[in-house]
NUBAFI-723909 format. One line per field, with one value per residue (C-alpha): z, y, x; residue in one letter; residue number from 1. Coordinates in steps of 0.02 Angstrom, whole numbers, plus 50000, padded with zeros to 5 digits. Each point is the difference from the previous one (the first is absolute). Layout:
REM residues N
pz: (Z ...)
py: (Y ...)
px: (X ...)
r: (a ...)
k: (NUM ...)
//
This chain:
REM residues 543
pz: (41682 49937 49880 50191 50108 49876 49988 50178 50004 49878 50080 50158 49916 49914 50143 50126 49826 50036 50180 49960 49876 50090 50158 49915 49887 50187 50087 49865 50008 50171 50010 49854 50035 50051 50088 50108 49952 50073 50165 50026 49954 50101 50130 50054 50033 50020 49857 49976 49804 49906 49842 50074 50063 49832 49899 50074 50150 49904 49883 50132 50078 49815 49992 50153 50014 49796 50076 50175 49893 49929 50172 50094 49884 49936 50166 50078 49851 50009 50188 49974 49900 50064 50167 49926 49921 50152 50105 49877 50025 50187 50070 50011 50172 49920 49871 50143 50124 49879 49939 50191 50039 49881 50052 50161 49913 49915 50157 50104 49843 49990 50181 50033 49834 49977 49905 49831 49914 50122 49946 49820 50022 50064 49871 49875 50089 50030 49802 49966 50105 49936 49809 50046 50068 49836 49908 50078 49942 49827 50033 50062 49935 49924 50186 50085 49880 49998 50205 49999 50102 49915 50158 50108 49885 49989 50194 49975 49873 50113 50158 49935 49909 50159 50101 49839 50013 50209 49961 49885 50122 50123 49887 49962 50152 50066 49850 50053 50165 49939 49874 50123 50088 49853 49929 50167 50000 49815 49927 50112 50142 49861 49913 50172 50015 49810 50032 50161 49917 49837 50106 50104 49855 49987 50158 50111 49912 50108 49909 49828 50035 50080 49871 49837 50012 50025 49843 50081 50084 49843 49998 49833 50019 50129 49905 49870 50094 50084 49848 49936 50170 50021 49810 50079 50160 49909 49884 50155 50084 49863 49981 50170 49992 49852 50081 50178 49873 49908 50179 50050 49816 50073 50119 49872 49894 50174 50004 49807 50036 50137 49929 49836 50124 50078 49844 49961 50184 49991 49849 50034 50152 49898 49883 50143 50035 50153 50043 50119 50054 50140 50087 50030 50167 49947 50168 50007 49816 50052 49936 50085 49976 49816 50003 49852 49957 49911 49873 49991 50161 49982 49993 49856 49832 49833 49874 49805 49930 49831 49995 50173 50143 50165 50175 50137 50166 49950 50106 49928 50090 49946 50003 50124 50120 49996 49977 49877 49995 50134 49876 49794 49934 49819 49833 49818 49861 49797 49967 50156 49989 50179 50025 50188 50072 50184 50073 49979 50111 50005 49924 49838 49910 50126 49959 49827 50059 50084 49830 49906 50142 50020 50210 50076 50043 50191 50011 49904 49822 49846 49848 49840 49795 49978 49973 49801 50029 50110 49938 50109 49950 50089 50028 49922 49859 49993 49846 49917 49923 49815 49846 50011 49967 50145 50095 49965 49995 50158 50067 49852 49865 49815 49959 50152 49926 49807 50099 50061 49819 50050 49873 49984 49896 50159 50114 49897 50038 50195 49965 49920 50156 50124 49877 49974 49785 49992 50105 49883 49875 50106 50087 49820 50031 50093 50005 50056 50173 50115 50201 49984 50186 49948 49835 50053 50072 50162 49901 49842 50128 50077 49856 49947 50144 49972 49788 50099 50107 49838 49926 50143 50001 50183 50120 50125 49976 50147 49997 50112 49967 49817 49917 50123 49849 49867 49936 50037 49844 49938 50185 49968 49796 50104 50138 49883 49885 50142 50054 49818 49984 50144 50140 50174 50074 50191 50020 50118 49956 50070 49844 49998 49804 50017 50130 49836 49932 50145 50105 50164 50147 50115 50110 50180 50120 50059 50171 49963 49924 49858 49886 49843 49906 49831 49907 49977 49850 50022 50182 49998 50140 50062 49928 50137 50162 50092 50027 49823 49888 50021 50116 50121 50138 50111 49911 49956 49812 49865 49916)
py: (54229 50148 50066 49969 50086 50157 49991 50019 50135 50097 49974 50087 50144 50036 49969 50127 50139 49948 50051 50148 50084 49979 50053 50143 50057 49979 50118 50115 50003 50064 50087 50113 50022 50184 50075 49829 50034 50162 49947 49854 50103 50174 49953 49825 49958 49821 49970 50077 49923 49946 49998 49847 49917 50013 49950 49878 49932 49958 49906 49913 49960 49915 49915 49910 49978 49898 49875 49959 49865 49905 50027 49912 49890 49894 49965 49957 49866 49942 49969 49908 49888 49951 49980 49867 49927 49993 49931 49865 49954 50004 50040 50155 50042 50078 50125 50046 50025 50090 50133 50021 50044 50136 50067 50018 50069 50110 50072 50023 50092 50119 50021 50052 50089 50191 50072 50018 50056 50172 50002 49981 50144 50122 49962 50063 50149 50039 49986 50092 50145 49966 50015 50156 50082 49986 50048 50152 50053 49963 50109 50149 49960 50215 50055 49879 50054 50201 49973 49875 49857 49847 49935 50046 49890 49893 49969 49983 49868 49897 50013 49928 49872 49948 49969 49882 49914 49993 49906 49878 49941 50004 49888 49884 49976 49939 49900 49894 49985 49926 49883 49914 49951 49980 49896 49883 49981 49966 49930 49899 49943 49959 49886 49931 49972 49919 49874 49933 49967 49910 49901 49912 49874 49975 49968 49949 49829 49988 50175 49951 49834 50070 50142 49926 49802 49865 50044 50152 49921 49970 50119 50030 50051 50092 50109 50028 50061 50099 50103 50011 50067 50108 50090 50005 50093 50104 50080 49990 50120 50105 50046 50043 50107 50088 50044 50046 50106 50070 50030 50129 50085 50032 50099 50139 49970 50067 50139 50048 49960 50130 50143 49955 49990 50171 50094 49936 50023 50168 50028 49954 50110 50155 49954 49985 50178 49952 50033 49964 50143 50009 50162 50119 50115 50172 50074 49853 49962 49819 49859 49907 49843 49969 50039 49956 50141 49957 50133 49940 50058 50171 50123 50091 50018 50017 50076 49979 50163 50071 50194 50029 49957 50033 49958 49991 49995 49884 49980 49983 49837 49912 49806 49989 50097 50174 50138 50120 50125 49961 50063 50047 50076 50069 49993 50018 49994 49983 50160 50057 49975 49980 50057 49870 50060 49982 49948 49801 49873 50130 49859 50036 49839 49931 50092 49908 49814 50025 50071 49861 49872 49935 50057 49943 50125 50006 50134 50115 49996 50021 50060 49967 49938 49820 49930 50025 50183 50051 50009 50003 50086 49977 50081 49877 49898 49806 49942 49847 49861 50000 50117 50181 50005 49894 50163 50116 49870 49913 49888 49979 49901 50048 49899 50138 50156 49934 49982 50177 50057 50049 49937 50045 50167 50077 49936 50105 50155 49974 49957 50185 50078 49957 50042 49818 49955 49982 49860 49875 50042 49982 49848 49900 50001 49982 49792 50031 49899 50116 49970 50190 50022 50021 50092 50152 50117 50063 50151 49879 49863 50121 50058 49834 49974 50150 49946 49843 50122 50063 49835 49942 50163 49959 50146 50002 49996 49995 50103 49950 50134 49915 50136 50050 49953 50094 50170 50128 50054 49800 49986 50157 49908 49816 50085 50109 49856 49891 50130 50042 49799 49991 49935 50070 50007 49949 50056 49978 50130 50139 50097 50155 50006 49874 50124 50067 49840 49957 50090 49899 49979 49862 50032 49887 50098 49826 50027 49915 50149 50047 50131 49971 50170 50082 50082 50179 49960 50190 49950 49875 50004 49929 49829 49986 50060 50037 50137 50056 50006 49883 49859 49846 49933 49852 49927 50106 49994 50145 49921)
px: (57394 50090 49833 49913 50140 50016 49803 49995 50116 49906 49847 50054 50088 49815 49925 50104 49963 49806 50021 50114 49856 49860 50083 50074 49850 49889 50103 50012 49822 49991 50163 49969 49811 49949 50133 50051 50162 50018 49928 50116 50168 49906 49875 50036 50186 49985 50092 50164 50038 49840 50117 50095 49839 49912 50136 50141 49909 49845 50120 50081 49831 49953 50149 49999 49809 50031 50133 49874 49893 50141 50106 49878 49882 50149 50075 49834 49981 50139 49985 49841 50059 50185 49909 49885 50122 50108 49875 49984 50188 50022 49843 49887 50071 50175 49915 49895 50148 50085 49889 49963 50179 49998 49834 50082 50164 49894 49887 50184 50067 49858 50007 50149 50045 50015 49857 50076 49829 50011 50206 49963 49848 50109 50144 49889 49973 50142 50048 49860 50074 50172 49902 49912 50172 50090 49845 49994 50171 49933 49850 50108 50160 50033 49944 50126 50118 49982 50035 50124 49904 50084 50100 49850 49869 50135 49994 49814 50017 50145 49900 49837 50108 50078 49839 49967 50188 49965 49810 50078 50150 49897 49870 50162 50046 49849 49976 50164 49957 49828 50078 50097 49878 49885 50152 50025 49798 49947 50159 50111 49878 49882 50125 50053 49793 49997 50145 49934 49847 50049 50131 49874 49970 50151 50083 49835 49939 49849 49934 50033 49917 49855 50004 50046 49988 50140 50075 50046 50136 50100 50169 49964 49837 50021 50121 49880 49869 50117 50075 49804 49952 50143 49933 49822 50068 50116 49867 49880 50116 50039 49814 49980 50169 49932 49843 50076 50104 49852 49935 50160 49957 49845 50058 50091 49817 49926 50109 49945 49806 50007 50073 49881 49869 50037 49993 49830 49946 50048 49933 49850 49990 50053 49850 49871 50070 50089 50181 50144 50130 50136 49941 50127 49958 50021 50076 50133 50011 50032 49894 49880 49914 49907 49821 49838 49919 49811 49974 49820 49963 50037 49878 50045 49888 50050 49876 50017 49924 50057 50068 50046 50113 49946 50098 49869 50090 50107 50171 50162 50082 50150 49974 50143 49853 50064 49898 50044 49826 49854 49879 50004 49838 50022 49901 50043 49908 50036 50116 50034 50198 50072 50194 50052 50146 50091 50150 50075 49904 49845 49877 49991 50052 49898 49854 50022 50040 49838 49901 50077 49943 50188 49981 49844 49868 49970 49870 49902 49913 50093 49907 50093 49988 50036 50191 49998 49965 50135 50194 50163 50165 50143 50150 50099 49885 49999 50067 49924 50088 49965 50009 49982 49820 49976 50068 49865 49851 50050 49896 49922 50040 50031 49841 49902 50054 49955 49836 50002 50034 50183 50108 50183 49950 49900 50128 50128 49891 49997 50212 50000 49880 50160 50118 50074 49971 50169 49992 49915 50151 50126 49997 49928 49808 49843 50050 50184 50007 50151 50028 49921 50031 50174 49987 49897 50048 49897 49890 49979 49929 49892 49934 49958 49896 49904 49982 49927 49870 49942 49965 49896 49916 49931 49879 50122 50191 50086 50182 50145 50144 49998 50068 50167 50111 49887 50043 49862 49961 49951 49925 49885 49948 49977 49905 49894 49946 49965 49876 49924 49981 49864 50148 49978 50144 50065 50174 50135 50136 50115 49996 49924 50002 49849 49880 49932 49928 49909 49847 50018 50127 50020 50142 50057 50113 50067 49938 49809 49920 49951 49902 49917 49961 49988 50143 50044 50107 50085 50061 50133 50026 49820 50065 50110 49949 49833 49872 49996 49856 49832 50043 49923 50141 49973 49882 49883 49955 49941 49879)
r: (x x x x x x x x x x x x x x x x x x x x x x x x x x x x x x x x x x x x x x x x x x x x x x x x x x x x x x x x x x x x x x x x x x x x x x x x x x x x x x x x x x x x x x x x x x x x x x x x x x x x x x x x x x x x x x x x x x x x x x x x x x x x x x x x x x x x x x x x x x x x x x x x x x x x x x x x x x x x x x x x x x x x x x x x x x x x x x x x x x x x x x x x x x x x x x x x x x x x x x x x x x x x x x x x x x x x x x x x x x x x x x x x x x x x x x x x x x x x x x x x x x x x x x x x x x x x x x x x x x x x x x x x x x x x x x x x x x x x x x x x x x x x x x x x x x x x x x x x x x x x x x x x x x x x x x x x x x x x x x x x x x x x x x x x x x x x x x x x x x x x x x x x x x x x x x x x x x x x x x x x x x x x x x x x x x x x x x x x x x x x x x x x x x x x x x x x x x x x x x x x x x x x x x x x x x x x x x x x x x x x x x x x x x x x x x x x x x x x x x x x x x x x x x x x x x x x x x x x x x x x x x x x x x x x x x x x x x x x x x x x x x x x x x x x x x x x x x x x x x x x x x x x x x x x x x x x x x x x x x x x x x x x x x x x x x x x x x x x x x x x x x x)
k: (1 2 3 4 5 6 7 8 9 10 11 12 13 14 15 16 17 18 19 20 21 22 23 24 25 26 27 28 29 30 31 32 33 34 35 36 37 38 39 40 41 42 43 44 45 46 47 48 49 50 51 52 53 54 55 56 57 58 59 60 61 62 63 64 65 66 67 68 69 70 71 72 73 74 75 76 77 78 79 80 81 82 83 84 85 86 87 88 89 90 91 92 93 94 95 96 97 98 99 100 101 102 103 104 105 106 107 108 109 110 111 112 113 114 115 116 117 118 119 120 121 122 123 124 125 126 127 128 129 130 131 132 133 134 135 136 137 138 139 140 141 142 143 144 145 146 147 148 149 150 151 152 153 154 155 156 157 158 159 160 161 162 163 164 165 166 167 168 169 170 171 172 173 174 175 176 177 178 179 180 181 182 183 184 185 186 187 188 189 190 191 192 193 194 195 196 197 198 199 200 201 202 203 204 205 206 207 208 209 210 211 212 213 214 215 216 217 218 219 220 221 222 223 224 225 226 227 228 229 230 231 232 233 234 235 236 237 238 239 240 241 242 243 244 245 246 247 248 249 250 251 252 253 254 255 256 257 258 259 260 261 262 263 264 265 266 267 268 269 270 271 272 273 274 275 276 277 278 279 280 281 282 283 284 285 286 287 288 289 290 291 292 293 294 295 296 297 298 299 300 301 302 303 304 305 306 307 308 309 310 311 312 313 314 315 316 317 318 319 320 321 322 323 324 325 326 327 328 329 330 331 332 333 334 335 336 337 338 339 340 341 342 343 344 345 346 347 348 349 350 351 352 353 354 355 356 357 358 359 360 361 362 363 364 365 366 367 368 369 370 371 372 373 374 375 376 377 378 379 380 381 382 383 384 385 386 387 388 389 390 391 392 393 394 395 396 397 398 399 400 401 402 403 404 405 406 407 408 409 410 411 412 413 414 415 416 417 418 419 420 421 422 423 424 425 426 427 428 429 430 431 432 433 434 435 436 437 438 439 440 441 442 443 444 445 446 447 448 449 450 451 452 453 454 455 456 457 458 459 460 461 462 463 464 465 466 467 468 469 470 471 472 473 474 475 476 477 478 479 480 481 482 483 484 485 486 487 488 489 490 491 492 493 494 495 496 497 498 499 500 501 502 503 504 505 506 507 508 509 510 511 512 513 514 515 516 517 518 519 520 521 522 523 524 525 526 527 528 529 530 531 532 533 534 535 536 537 538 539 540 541 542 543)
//
């Protein structure tokens, strides 16, 4: 019995790990295919914390799903065959009574019980939110400490852990009310319910006669069959008290299965290109009532075209609706470097999401060069986890850029381009693993992301103020080798060191217009305001 008790055990341990891989390895699948990812945490706001539905409630979810076969398959055995064996004792009438009383126990139970699976469902929510609170500190912990925040996150952090201490009393509570009556109904009017029927052979002769025979009638007997029977009923009940119990686990197993279920439902959406947003009116700035948007059904057209980016009429729309630009019309072709510049909230990150296909396209035709061969710098680089060489190869692997014929010598050269050799030295080699968000400073991370333009070597690179913490001189050598290694360049900047390393302007006056002209490198002035030089406004393009 113990090899088959601990045999057990181990079998449902390996079995909720089964569950928990192929659970986990599915919705990495679709949660980390394309840009899914993005469109969950950007576009749809569904889900507030995929990082607690992905890791602990999928756990939980295998957990409890592991223990549901042995919950209810040994109970219902066991049921069967006390019953029988019951029956054969007084008569097939008592199982029969018996398992009916706590069918009806059962159906009055789930009547008038609270629904626990919803409580448990938004207990995990709520610790999700609770998660991503303190998280966030972590994330921006030399911000909130340059300003002082710490007693204002810390009234962040204490009021979304009381709406999680308010849930769970509120949870207990209920759940005492319910076991009284769960008590009254299962336990002590069951026993009441068990004694009348194993003392009917025992103080009513006539049934034990009829039942069991004139032997039955013997005291002796009769107290044997009664300690027997009262064994049979005992285990009888227990198995249906187990599985009335396995039925209220159910209910927090509901509460997992749907929040499971909603991150695969979503999902799913998101993949099929559709998403779910609570609009926000933009006279009122109040919320309104969640709405699907189908990016299928959108009537903008996407055209993969090496050498050239062209914007045919396309509008500039936010996915919350709001319209940025009625109308962009611009083209570019290889070496034609574009300088993009206008106030904050003008559309120019947005005129990227939509290049990079993270916004949907609502209108208009957009010519560009597949995925591969366009590049994004940001502002502020993402830094991988991994070794420094994972830094300026990222997303490839070391295995990629041996492919590519970059081995650690040739990476060295791009180091030297942005002026960062010493690197390598200093922090004890291309393997060295560092939490490099923290070790950089901002120009050395910057520069790293540009060492990592270099290595991709892509026809468009696409420029987002990623040099603001650069010195101009190294700017000038990064911008000039970028140019001299075939790059064309698309840059957001304020900068007007940079107007001599491009031949274009793009500039939004914030208002919904726009001009799209060539550059008079002498005037510096052109790059920043209207009516000077060679220009299209409103959406007229110079072809």
């Amino acid at each position: 019995m113990s090899i088959v008790n601990n045999c057990l055990k181990l079998t449902i341990s390996a079995l909720a790990l089964c569950f928990r891989e192929r659970l986990t390895k599915h919705a990495h699948n679709q949660y980390l295919d394309a840009i899914t990812f993005y469109k969950i945490a950007n576009l749809d706001n569904r889900l507030q914390n995929a990082d607690q539905l992905l890791t602990q409630d999928i756990d939980k979810f295998s957990e409890n799903l592991s223990h549901l076969y042995s919950d209810i398959a040994k109970p219902l055995v066991d049921i069967g065959l006390f019953a029988y064996k019951l029956g054969e004792a007084i008569g097939g009438e008592a199982p029969v009574f018996m398992i009916a009383y706590f069918v009806m126990s059962g159906i009055i139970l789930r009547a008038f019980s609270p629904p626990f699976g919803k409580y448990t469902a938004i207990e995990q929510k709520l610790e999700g939110d609770f998660r991503f609170t303190h998280s966030r500190i972590i994330a921006h912990s030399e911000e909130i400490a340059f300003y002082g925040g710490g007693q204002r996150e810390k009234e962040v952090v204490e009021s979304s852990f009381r709406k999680i201490s308010r849930h769970i009393r509120k949870v207990y509570t209920l759940r005492f009310v319910n076991g009284i009556f769960d008590s009254v109904l299962v336990k002590y009017c069951a026993t009441m319910t068990a004694y009348y029927l194993l003392a009917r052979p025992v103080f009513d002769p006539r049934y034990a006669t009829e039942q069991m025979g004139m032997e039955a009638s013997d005291p002796a007997k009769l107290m044997e069959d009664y300690s027997r029977n009262s064994s049979y009923l005992v285990n009888l009940s227990q198995a249906v008290g187990r599985l009335i119990l396995t039925g209220r686990d159910l209910t927090r197993f509901a509460g997992y299965t749907s929040r499971v279920s909603e991150l695969f439902d979503v999902m799913q959406d998101v993949g099929e290109g559709k998403y779910s947003r609570t609009m926000v009116t933009a006279d009122t700035g109040e919320a309104n009532q969640k709405e699907i948007i189908d990016t299928t059904h959108l009537k903008g057209k996407v055209i993969i075209q090496d050498g050239v980016i062209n914007f045919s009429r396309v509008p500039i729309v936010t996915p919350n609706k709001d319209v940025l630009l009625k109308e962009l019309s611009f083209r570019v072709e290889t070496g034609m470097n574009c300088l993009i510049s206008g106030p904050n909230g003008c559309g120019k990150s947005s005129l990227f999401r939509i290049l990079g296909d993270l916004w949907p396209l609502w209108g208009g035709t957009v010519t560009k060069p597949a995925a591969s061969k366009l590049f994004y710098v940001p502002q502020k680089p993402y830094l991988a986890l991994g070794s420094f060489r994972d830094q300026v190869i990222y997303p490839d692997t070391r295995e990629d850029a041996l492919d590519k014929g970059f081995d650690d010598e040739r990476l060295m050269e791009l180091l030297n381009v942005v002026h960062l050799g010493y690197l390598v030295e200093r922090e004890g080699g291309w393997s060295a693993v560092q939490d490099w968000a923290e070790v950089l400073s901002g120009g050395e991370k910057q520069r790293v992301a540009m060492a990592r333009l270099f290595y991709h070597k892509p026809q468009f690179a696409i420029l987002d103020e990623c040099t603001s913490a650069v010195s101009i001189d190294v700017e000038a050598i990064m911008y000039q080798y970028a140019r001299e290694a075939g790059i064309t360049l698309f840059t957001v900047s304020h900068r007007t060191s940079l107007l001599r390393h491009h031949e274009y302007l793009l500039r939004f006056d914030g208002e919904g217009h726009y001009e799209f002209r060539e550059l008079d490198p002498e005037d510096t002035a052109a790059a920043f305001g209207f009516g000077h030089g060679k220009s299209q406004t409103a959406g007229k393009v110079e072809q």
